[in-house]
C-alpha positions in Angstrom: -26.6 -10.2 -8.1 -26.4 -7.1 -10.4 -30.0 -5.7 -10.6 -29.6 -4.9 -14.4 -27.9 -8.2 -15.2 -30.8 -9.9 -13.3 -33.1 -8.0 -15.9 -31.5 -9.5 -18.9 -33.9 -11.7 -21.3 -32.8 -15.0 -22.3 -31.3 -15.3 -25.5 -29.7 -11.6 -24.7 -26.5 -9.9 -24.2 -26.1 -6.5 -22.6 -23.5 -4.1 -24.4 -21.0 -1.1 -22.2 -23.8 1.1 -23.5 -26.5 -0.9 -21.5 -28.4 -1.7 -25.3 -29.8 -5.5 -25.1 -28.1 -6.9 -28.3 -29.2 -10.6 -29.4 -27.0 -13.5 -28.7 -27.0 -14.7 -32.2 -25.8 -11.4 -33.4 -23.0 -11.1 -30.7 -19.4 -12.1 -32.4 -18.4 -15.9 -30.8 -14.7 -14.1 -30.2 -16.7 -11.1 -28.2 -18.8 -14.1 -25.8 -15.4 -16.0 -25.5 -14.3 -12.4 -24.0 -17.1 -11.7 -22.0 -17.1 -15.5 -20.5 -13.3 -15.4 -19.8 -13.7 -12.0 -18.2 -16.9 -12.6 -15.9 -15.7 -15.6 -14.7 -12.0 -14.6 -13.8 -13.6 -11.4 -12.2 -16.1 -13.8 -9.9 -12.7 -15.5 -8.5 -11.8 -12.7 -8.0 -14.0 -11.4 -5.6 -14.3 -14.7 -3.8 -10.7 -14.7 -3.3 -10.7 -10.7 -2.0 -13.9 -11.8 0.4 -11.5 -14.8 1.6 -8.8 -12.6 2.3 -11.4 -10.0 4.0 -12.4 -12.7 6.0 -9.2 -13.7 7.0 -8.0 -10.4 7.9 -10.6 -9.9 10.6 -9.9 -13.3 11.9 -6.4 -12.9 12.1 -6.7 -9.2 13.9 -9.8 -10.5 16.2 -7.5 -13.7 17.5 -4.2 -11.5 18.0 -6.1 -9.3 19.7 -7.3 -11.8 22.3 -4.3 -13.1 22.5 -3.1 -10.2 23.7 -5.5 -9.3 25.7 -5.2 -12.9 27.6 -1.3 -11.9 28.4 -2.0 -8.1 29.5 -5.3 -9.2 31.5 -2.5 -11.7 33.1 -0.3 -9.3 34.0 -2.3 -6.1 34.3 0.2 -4.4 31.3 -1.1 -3.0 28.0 0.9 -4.7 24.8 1.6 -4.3 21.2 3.3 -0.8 22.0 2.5 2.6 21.1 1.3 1.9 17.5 0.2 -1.7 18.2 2.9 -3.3 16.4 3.4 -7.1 17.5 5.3 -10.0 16.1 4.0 -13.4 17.0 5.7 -17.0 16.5 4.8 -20.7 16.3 6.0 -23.1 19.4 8.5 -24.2 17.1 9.9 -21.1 15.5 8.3 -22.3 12.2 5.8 -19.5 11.8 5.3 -16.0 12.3 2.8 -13.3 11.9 2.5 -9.3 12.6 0.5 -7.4 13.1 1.9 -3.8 11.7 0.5 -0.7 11.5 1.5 1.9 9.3 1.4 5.4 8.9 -0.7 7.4 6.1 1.4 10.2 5.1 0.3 12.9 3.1 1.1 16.2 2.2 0.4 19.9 2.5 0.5 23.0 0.3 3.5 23.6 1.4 5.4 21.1 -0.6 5.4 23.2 -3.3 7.3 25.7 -1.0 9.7 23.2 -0.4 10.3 22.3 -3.7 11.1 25.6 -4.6 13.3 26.2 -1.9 15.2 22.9 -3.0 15.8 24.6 -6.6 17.0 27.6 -5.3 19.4 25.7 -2.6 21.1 23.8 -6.0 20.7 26.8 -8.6 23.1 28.2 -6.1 25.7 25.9 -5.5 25.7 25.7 -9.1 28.9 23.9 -10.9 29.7 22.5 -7.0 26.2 21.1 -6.5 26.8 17.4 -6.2 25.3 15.6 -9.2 23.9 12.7 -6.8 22.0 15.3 -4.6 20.8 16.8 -7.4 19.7 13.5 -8.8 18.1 13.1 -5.5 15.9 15.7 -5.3 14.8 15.5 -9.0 13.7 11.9 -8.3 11.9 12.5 -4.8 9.7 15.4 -6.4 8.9 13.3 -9.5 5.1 12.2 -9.1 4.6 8.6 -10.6 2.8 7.7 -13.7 -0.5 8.0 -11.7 0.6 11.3 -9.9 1.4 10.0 -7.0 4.0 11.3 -4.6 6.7 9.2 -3.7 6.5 9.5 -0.2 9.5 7.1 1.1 12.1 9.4 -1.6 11.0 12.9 -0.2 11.7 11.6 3.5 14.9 10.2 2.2 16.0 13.7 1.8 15.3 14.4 5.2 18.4 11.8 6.2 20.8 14.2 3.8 22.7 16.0 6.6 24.1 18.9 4.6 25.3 22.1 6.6 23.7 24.7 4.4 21.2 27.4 5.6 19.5 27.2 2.1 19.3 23.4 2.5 17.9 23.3 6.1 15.5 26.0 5.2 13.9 23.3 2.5 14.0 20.8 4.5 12.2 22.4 7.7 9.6 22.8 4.8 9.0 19.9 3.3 8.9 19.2 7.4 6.0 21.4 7.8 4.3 20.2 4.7 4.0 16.3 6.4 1.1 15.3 7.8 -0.3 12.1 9.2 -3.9 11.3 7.7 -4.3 8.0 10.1 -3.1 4.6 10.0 -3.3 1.2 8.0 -3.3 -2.5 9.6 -1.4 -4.7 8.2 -1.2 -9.0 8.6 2.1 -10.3 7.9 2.5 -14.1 7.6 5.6 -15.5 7.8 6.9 -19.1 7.5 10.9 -20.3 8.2 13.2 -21.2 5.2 14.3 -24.9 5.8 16.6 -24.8 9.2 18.1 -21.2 8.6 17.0 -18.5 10.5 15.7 -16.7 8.3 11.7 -16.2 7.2 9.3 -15.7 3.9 6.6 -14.1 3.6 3.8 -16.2 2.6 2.4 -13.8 -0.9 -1.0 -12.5 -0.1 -1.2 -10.2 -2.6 -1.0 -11.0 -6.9 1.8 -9.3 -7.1 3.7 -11.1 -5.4 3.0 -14.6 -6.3 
């Protein structure tokens, strides 16, 4: 428990500015706030300690698992990055493990942008209006000021024969770098007799 709510007096509230205000003098709409709040944030965190728990359970056991089969035939699994899909007896179920890739970017970005202008300010009036669209979009930071990571390696897949345009993107190249790896646990559970799966939402946003 919070020290300083711990410290509270009965017949107290505690305001943002950490001032002990009396209950009686507390607006009812304000406590209905504070009530709703508190307890909605306590589910919360019982349901994110669930899913912690659940997490390690679900890496420890796929982890034996595999260790049973590569003990058994003296072979490492999961593959280079320890990806592994796993199924039910009866095709019913599925989980992965996945890991994926932090990428993050250099100083050099900005060099790449640059040279991504230039490339278009040249070709001018026969600059295709998609590309240009494109590249507009990928170096567009999110509300947040995020970089959108998966639409500046999307330009990488633009094979355009232009020494301007290969220039940039050998740049935005140099300007990628790997800052380590997250595991994932994907659950995954068979739509009626097709053969196709859904994922089984583990996340708010999703459900």
């Amino acid at each position: 428990m919070n020290t300083a709510q711990a410290t509270i007096p009965s017949g107290y509230m505690q305001d943002a500015r950490g001032r002990l205000v009396p209950e009686d003098q507390v607006r009812e709409q304000d406590k209905l706030r504070d009530q709703c709040v508190t307890d909605l944030v306590k589910q919360a965190q019982a349901i994110s300690q669930q899913l912690t728990e659940f997490k390690r359970t679900a890496l420890a056991d796929i982890a034996d698992l595999l260790q049973i089969a590569a003990d058994k035939y003296e072979v490492t699994l999961g593959g280079k990055k320890g990806n592994v899909s796993l199924s039910s007896y009866n095709g019913r179920y599925k989980i992965q493990r996945v890991f994926a890739e932090q990428i993050q970017f250099s100083e050099e970005l900005e060099a790449a942008q640059q040279l991504f202008a230039e490339c278009l300010d040249k070709w001018t009036e026969n600059a295709d209006v998609n590309i240009r669209a494109l590249v507009d979009r990928a170096f567009r930071t999110t509300r947040s000021g995020q970089i959108k990571t998966a639409e500046l390696l999307g330009l990488l897949q633009l094979e355009i024969n232009d020494t301007d345009w290969q220039r940039a993107t050998n740049a935005l190249k140099d300007s990628i770098r790997v800052g380590g790896s997250t595991v994932y646990v994907r659950v995954y559970e068979r739509i009626d007799d097709t053969d196709k799966y859904r994922q089984i939402a583990l996340d708010l946003a999703s459900v």
